[in-house]
DSSP file (Angstrom, degrees, kcal/mol; ACC not computed):
  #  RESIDUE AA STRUCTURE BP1 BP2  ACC     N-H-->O    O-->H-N    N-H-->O    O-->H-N    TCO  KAPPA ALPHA  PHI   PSI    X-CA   Y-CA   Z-CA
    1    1 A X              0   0    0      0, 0.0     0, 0.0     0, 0.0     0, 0.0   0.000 360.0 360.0 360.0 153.7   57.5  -72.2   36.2
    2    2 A X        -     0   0    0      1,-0.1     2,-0.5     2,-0.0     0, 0.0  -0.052 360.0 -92.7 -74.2 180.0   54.1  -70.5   35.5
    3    3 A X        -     0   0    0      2,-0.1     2,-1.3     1,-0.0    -1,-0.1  -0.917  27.3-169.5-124.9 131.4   52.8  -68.2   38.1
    4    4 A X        +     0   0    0     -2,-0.5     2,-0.9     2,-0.0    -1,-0.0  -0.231  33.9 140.7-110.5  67.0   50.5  -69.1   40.7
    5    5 A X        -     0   0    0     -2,-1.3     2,-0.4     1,-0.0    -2,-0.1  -0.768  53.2-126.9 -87.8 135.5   49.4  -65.6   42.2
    6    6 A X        -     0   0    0     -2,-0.9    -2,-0.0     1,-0.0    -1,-0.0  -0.492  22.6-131.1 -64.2 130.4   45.8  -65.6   43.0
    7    7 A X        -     0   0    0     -2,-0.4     2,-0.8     1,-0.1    -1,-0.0  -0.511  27.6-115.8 -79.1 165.5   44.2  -62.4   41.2
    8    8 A X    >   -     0   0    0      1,-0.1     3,-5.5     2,-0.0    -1,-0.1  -0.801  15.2-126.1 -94.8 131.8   42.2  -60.6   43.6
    9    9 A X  T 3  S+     0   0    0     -2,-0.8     3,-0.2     1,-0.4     4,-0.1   0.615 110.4  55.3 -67.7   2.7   38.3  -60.5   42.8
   10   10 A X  T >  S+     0   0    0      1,-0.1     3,-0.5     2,-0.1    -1,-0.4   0.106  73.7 104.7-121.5  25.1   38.2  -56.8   43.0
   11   11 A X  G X  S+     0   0    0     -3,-5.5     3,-2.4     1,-0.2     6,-0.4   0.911  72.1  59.8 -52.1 -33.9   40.9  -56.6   40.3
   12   12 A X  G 3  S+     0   0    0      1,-0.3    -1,-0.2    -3,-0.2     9,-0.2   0.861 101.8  66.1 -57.7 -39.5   37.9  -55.5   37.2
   13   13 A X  G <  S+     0   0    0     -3,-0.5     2,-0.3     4,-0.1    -1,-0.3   0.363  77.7  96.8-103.0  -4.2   37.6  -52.6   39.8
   14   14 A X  S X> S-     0   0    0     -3,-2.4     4,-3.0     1,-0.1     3,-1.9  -0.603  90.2-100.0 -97.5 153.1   41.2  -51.1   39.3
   15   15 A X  H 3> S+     0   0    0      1,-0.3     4,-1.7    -2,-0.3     5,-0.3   0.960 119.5  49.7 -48.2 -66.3   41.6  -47.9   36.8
   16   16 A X  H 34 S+     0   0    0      1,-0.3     4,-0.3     2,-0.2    -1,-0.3   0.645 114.7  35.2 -89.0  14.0   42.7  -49.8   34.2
   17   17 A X  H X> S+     0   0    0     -3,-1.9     4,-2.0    -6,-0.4     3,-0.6   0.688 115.8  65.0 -88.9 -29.3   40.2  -52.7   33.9
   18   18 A X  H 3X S+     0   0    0     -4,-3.0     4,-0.7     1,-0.3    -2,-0.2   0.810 107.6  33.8 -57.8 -36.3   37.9  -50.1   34.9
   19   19 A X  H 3X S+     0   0    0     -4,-1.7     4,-1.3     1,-0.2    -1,-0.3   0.336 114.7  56.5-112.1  -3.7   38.5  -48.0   31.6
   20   20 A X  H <> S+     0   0    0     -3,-0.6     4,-1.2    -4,-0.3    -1,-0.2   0.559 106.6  55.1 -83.9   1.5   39.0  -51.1   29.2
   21   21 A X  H  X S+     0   0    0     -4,-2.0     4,-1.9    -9,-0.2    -2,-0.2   0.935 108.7  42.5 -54.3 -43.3   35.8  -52.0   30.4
   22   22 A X  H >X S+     0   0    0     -4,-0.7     4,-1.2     2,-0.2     3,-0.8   0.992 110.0  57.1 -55.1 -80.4   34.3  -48.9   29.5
   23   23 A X  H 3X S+     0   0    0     -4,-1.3     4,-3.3     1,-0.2     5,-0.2   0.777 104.0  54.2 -19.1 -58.1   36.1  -48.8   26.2
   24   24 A X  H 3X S+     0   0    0     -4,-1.2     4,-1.9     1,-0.3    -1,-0.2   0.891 112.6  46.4 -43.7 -51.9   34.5  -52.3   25.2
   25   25 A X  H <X S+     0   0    0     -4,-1.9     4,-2.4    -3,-0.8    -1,-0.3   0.944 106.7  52.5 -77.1 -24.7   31.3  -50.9   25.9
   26   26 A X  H  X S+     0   0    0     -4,-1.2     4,-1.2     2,-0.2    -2,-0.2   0.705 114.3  53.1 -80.5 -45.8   31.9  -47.6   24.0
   27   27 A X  H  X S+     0   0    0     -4,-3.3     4,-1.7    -5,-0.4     5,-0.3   0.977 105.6  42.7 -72.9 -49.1   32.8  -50.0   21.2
   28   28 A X  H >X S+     0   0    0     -4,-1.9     4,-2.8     2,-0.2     3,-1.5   0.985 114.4  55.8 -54.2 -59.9   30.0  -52.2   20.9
   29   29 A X  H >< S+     0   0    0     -4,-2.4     3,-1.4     1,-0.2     2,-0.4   0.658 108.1  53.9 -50.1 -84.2   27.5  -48.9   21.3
   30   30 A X  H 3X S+     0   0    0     -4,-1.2     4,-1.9     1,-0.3    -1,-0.2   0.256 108.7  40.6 -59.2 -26.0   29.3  -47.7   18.6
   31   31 A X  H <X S+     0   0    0     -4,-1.7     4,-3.1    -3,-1.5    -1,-0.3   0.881 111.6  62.4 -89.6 -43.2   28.8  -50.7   16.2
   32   32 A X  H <X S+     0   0    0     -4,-2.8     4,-2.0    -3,-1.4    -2,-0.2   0.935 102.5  43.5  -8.0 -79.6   25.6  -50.7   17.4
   33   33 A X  H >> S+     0   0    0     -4,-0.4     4,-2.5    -5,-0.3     3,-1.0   0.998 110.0  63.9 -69.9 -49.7   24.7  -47.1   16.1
   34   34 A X  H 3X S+     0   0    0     -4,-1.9     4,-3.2     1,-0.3    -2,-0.2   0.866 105.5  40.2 -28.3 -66.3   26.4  -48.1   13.0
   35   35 A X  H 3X S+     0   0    0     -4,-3.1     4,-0.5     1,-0.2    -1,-0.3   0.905 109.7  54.7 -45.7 -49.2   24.2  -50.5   12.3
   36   36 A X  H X< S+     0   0    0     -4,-2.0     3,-2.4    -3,-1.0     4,-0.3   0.932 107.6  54.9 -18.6 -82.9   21.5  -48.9   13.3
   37   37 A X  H 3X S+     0   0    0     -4,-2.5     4,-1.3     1,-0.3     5,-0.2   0.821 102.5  56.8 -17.6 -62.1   22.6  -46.1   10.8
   38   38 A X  H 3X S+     0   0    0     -4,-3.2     4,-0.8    -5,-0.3    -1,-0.3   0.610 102.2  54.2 -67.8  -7.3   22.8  -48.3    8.1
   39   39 A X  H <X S+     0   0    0     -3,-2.4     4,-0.6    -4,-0.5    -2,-0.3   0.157 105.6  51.4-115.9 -12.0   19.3  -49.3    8.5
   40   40 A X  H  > S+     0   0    0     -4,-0.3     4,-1.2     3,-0.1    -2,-0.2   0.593 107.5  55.2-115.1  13.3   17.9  -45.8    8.3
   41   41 A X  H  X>S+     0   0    0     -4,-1.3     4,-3.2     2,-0.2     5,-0.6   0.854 106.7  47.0 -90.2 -39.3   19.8  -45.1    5.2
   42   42 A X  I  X>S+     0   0    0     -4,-0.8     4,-4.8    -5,-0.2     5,-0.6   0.984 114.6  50.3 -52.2 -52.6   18.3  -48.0    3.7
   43   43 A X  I  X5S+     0   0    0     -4,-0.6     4,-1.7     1,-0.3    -1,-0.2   0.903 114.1  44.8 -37.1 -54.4   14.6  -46.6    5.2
   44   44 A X  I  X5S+     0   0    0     -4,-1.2     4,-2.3     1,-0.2    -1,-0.3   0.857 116.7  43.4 -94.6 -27.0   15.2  -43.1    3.8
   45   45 A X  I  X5S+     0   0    0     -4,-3.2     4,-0.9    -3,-0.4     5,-0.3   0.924 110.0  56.8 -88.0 -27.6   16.5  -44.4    0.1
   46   46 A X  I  X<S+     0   0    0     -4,-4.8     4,-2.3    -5,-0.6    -2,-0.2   0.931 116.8  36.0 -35.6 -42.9   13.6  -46.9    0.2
   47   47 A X  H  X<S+     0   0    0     -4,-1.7     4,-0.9    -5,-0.6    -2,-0.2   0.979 115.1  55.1 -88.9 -42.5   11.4  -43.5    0.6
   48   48 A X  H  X S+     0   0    0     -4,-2.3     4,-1.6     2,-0.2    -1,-0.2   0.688 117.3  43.6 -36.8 -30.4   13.7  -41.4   -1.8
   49   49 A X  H  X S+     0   0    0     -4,-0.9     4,-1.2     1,-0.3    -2,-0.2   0.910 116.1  36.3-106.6 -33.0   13.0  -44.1   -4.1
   50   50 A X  H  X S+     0   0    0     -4,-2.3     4,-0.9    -5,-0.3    -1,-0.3   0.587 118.0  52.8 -58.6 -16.3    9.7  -44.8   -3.9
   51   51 A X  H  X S+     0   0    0     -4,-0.9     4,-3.3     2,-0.2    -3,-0.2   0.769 109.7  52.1-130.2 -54.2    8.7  -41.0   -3.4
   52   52 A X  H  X S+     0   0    0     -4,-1.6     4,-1.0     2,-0.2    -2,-0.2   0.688 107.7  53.9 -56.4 -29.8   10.8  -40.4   -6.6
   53   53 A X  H  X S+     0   0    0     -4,-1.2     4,-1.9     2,-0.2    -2,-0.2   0.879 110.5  42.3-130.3 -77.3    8.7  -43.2   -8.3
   54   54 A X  H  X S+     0   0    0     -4,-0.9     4,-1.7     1,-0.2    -2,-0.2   0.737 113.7  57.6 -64.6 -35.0    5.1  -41.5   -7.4
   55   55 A X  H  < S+     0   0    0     -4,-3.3    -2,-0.2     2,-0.1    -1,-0.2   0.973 111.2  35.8 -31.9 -77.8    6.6  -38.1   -8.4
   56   56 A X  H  < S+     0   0    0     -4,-1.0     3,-0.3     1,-0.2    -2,-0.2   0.603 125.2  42.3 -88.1 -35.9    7.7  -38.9  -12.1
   57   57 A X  H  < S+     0   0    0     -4,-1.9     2,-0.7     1,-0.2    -1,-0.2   0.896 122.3  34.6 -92.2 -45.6    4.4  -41.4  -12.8
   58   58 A X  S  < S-     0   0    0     -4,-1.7    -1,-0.2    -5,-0.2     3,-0.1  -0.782  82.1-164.7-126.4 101.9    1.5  -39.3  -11.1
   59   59 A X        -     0   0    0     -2,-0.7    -3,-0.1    -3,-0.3    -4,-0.1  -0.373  24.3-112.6 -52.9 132.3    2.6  -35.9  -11.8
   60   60 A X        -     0   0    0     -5,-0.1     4,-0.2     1,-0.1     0, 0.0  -0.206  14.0-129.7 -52.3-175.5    0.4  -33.1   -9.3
   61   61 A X  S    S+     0   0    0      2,-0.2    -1,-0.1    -3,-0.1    -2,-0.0   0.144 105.6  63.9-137.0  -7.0   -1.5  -31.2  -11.1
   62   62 A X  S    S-     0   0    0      1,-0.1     5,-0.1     2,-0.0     4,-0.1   0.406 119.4 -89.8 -92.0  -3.8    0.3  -27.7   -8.9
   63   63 A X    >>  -     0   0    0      3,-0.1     3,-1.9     2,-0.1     4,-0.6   0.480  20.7 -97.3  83.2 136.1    3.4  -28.8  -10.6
   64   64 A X  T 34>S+     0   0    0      1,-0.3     5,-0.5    -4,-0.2     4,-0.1   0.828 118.2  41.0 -28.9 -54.5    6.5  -31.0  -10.4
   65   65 A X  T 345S+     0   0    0      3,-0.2     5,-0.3     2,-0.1    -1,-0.3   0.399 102.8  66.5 -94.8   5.9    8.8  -28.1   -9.0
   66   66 A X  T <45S-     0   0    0     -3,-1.9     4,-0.5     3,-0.1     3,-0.2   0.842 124.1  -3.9 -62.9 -86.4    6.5  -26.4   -6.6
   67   67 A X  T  X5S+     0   0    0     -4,-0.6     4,-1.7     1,-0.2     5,-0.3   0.979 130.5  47.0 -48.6 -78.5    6.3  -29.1   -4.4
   68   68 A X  T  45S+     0   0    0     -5,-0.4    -3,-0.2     1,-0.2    -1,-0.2   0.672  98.8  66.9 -52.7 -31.9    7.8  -32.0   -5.1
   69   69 A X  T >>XS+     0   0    0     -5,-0.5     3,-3.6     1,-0.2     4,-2.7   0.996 104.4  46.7 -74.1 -70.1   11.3  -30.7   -6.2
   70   70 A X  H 3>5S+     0   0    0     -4,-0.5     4,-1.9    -5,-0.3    -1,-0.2   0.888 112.8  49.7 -26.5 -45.5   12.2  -29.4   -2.4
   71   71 A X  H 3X5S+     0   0    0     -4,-1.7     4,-0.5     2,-0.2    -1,-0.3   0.539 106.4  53.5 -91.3   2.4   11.1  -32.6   -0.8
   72   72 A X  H <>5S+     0   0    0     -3,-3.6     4,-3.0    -5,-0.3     5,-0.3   0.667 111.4  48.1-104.0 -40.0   13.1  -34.7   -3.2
   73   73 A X  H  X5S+     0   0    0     -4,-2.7     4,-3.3     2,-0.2     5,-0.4   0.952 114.3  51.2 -60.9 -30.4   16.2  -32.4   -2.1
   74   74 A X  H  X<S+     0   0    0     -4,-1.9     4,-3.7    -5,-0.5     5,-0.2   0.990 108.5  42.3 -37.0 -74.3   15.1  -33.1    1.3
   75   75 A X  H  X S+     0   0    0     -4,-0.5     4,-3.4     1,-0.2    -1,-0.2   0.963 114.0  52.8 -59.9 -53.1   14.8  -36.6    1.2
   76   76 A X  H  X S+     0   0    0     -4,-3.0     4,-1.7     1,-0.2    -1,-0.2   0.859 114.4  51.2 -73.9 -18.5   18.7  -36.8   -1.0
   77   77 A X  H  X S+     0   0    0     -4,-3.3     4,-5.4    -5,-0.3    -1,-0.2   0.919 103.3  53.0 -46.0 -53.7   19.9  -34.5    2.1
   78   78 A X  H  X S+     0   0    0     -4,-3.7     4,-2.5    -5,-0.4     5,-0.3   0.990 109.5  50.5 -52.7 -66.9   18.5  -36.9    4.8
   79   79 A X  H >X S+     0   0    0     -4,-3.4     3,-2.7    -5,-0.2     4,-0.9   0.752 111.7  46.9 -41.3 -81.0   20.5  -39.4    2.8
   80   80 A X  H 3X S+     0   0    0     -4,-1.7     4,-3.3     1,-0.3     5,-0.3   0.892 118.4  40.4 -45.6 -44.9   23.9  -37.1    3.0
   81   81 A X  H 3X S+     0   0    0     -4,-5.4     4,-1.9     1,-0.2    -1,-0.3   0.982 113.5  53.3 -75.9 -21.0   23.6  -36.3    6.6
   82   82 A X  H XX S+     0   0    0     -3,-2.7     4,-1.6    -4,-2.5     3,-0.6   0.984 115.3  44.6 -43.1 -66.8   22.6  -40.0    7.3
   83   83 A X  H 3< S+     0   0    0     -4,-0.9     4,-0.4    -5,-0.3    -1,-0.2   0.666 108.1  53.1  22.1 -83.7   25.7  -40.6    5.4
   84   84 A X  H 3X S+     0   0    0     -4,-3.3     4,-2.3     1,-0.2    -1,-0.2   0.755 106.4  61.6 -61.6 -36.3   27.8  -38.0    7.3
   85   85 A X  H <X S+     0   0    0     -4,-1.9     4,-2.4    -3,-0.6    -2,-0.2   0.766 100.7  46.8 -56.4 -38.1   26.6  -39.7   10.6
   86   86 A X  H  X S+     0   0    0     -4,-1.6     4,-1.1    -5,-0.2    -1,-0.3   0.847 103.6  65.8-100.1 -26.3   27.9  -42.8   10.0
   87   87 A X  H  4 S+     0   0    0     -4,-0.4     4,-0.5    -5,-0.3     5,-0.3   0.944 102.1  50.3 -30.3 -84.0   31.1  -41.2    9.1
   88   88 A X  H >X S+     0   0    0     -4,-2.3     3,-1.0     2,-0.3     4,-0.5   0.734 102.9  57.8  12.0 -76.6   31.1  -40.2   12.3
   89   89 A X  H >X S+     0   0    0     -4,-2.4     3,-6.2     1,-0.3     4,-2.1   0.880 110.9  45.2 -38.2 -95.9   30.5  -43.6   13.7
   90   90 A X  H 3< S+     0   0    0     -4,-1.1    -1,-0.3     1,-0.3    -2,-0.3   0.218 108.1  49.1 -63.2  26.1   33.4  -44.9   12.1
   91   91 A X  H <4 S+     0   0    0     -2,-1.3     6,-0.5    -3,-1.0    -1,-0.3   0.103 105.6  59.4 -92.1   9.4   36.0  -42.4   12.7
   92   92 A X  H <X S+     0   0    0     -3,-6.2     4,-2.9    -4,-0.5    -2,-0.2   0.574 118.7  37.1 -95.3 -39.7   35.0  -42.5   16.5
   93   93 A X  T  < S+     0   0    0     -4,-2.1    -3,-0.1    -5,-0.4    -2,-0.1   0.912 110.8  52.7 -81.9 -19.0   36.0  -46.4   15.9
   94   94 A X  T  4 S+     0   0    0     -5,-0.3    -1,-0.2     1,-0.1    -3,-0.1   0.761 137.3   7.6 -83.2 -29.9   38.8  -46.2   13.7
   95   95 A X  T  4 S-     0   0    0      2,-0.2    -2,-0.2    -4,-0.1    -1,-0.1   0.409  83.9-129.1-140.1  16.7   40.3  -43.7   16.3
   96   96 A X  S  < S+     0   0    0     -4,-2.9     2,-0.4     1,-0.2    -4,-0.2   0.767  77.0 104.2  47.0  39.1   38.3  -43.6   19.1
   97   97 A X        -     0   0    0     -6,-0.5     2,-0.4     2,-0.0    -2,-0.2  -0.957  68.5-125.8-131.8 134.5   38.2  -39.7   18.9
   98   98 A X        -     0   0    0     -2,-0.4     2,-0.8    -6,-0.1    -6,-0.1  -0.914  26.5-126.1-106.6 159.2   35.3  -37.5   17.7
   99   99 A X     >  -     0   0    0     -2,-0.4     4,-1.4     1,-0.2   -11,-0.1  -0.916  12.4-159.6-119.5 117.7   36.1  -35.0   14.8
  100  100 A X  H  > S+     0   0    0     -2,-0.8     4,-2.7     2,-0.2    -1,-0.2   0.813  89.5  52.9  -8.6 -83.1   35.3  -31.9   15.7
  101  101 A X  H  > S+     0   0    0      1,-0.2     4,-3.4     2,-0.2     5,-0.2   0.761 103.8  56.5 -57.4 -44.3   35.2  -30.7   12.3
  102  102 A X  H  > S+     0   0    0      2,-0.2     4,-1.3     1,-0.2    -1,-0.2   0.824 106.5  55.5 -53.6 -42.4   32.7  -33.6   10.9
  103  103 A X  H  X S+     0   0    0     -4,-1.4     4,-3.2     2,-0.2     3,-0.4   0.986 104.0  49.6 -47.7 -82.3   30.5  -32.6   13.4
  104  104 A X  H  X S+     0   0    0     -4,-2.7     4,-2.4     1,-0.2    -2,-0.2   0.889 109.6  48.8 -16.8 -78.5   30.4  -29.4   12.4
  105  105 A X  H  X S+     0   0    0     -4,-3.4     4,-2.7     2,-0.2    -1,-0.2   0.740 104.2  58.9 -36.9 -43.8   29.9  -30.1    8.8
  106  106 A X  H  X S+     0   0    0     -4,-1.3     4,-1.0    -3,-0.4     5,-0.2   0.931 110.3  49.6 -70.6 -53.8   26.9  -32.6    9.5
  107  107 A X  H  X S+     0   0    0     -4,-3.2     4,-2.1     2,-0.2    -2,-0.2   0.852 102.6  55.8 -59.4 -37.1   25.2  -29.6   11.2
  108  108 A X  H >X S+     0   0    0     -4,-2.4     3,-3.1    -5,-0.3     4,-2.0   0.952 111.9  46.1 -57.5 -62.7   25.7  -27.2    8.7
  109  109 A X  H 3X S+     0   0    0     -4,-2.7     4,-1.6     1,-0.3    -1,-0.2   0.638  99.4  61.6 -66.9   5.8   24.0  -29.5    6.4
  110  110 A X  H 3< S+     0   0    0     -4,-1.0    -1,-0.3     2,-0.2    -2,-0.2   0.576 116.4  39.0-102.1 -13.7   21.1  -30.5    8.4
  111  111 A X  H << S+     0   0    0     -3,-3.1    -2,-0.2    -4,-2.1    -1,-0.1   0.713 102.9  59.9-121.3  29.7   20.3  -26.8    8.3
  112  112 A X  H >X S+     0   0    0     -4,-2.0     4,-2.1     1,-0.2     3,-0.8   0.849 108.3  46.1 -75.3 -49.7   21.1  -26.3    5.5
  113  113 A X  T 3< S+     0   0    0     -4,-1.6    -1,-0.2    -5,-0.4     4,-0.2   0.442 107.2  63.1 -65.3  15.2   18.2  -29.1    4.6
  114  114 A X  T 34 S+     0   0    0      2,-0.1     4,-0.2     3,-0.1    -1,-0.2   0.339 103.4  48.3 -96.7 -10.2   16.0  -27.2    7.1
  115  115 A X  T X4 S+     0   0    0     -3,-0.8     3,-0.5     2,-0.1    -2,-0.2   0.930 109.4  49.7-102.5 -57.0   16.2  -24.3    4.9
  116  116 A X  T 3< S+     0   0    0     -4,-2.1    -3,-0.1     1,-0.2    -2,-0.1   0.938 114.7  43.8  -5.0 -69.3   15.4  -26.0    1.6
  117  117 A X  T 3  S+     0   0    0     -5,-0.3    -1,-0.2    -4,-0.2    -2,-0.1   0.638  88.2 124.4 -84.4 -11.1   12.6  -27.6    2.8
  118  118 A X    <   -     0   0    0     -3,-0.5     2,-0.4    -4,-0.2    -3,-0.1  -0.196  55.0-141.7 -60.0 146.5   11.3  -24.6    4.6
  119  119 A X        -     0   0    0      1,-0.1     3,-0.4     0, 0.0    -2,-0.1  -0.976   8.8-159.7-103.8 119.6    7.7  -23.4    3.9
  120  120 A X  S    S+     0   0    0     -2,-0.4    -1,-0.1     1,-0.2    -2,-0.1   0.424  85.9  63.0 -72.0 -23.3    8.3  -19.8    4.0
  121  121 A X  S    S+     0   0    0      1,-0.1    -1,-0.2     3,-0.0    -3,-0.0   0.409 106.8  43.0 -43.4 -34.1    4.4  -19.5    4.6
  122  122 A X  S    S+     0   0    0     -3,-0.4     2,-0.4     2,-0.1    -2,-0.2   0.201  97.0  68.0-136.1 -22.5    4.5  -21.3    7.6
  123  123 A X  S    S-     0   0    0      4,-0.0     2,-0.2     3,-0.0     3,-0.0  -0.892  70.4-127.4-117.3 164.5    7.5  -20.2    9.9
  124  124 A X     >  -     0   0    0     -2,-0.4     4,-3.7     1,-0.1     3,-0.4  -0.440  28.0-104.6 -95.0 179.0    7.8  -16.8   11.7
  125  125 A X  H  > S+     0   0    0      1,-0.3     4,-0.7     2,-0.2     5,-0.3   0.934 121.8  64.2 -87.0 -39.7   10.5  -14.5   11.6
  126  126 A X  H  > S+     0   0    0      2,-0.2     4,-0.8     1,-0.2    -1,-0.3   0.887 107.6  47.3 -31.9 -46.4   11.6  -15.6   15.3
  127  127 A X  H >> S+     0   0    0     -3,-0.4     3,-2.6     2,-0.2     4,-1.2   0.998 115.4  51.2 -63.4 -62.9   12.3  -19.5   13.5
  128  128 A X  H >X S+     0   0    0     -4,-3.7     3,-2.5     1,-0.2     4,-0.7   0.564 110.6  44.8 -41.5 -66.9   14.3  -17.3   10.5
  129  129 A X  H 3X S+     0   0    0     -4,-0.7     4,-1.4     1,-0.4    -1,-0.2   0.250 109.6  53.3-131.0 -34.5   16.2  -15.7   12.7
  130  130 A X  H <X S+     0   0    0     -3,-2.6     4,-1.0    -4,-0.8    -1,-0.4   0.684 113.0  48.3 -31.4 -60.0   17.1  -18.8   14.9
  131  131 A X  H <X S+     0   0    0     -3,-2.5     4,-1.4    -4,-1.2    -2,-0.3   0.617 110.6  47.9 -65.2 -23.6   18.2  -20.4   12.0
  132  132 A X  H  X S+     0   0    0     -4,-0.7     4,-3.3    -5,-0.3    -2,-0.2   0.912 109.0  52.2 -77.6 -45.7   20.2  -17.4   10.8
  133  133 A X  H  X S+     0   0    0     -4,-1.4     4,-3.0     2,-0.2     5,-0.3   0.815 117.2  44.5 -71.9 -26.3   21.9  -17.1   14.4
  134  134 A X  H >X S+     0   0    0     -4,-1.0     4,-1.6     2,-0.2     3,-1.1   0.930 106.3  55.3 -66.6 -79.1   22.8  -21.2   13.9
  135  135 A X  H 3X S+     0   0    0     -4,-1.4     4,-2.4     1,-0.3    -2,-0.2   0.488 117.1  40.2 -28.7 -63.7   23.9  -20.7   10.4
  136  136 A X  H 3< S+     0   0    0     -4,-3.3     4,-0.4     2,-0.2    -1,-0.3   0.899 113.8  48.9 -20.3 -80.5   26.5  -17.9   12.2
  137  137 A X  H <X S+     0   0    0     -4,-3.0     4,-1.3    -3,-1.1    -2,-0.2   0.556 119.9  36.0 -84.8 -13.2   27.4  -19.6   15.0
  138  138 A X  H  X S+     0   0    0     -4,-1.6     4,-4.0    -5,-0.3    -1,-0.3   0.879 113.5  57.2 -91.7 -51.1   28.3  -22.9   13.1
  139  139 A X  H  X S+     0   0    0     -4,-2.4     4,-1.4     1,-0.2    -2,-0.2   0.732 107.7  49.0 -45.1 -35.6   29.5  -21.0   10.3
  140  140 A X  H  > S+     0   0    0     -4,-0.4     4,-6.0     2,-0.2    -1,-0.2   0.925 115.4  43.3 -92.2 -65.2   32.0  -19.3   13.0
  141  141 A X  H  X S+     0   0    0     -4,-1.3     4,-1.5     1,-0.3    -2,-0.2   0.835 108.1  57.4 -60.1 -29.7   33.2  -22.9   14.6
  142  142 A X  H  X S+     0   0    0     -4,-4.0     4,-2.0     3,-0.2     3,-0.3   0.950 110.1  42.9 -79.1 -40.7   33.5  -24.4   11.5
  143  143 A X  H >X S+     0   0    0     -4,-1.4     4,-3.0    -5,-0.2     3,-0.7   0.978 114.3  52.0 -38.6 -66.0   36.1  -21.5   10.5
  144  144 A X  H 3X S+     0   0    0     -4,-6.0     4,-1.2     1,-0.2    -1,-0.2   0.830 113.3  40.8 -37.3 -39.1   37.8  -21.8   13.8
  145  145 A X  H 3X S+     0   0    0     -4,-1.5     4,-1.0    -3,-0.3    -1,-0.2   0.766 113.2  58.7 -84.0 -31.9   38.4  -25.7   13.7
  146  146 A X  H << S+     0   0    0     -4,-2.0    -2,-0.2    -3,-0.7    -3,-0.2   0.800 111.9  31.4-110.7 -26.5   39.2  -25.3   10.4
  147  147 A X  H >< S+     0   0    0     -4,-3.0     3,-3.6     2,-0.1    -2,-0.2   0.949 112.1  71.8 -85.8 -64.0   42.4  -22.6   10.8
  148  148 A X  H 3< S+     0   0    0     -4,-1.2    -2,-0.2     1,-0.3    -3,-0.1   0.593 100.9  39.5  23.6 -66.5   43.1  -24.4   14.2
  149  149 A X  T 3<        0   0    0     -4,-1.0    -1,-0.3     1,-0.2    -2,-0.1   0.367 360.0 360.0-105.5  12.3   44.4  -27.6   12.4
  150  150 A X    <         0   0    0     -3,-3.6    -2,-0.2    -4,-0.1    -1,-0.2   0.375 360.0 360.0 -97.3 360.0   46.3  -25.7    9.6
């Protein structure tokens, strides 16, 4: 015979509906940013492509590789870390875990594209020096995580 317990209405309220609720939601943001994701990588190769476009047909007259060549690595960086991001995403879904190490990586390379793109003209040595002490200090974690899991 089936079973006729009555649930109790404040069951959703017990630890473990409490935390697959949570989960559910954790999932949904997550497909969410994914989406999301995917929609500023289109944006930024739409502008990579078009950008590349106006480059290559009306040359500047200061030259192709002063300018333009930095802000087209720029832009294909913004793609990679876009990229890296949505890695991200989906190894947070595939295993409900963030990696460390991906993290890591993503950072290096967004400043490593802040350093590219830098106008050397234009920041003070306080910024370099900011940027050097990240560069380190990422540089440091990424070592650490990286003997850590060998």
């Amino acid at each position: 015979m089936g079973s006729n317990k009555k649930r109790n209405p404040w069951d959703w309220l017990s630890s473990e509906s409490f935390l697959h609720g949570i989960e559910n939601i954790e999932t949904v943001v997550s497909k969410l940013l994914s989406i999301a994701m995917l929609i500023v990588i289109f944006v930024v190769m739409v502008d990579l492509v078009r950008f590349l476009a106006v480059a290559l047909l009306e040359p500047s007259p200061s030259g192709f590789f002063k300018t333009t060549l930095s802000e087209i690595f720029g832009l294909f960086l913004s793609v990679l870390i876009a990229l890296e991001i949505l890695s991200n995403i989906t190894a947070y879904l595939r295993k409900h875990v963030v990696q460390l190490e991906l993290v890591i990586v993503t950072s290096l390379t967004a400043v490593a594209r802040k350093i590219i793109i830098l106008d050397l003209e234009k920041i003070t040595g306080v910024s370099l020096i900011g940027l050097a002490i990240a560069i380190l200090a990422l540089s440091i974690s990424y070592w650490i995580v990286r003997n850590v899991h060998n």
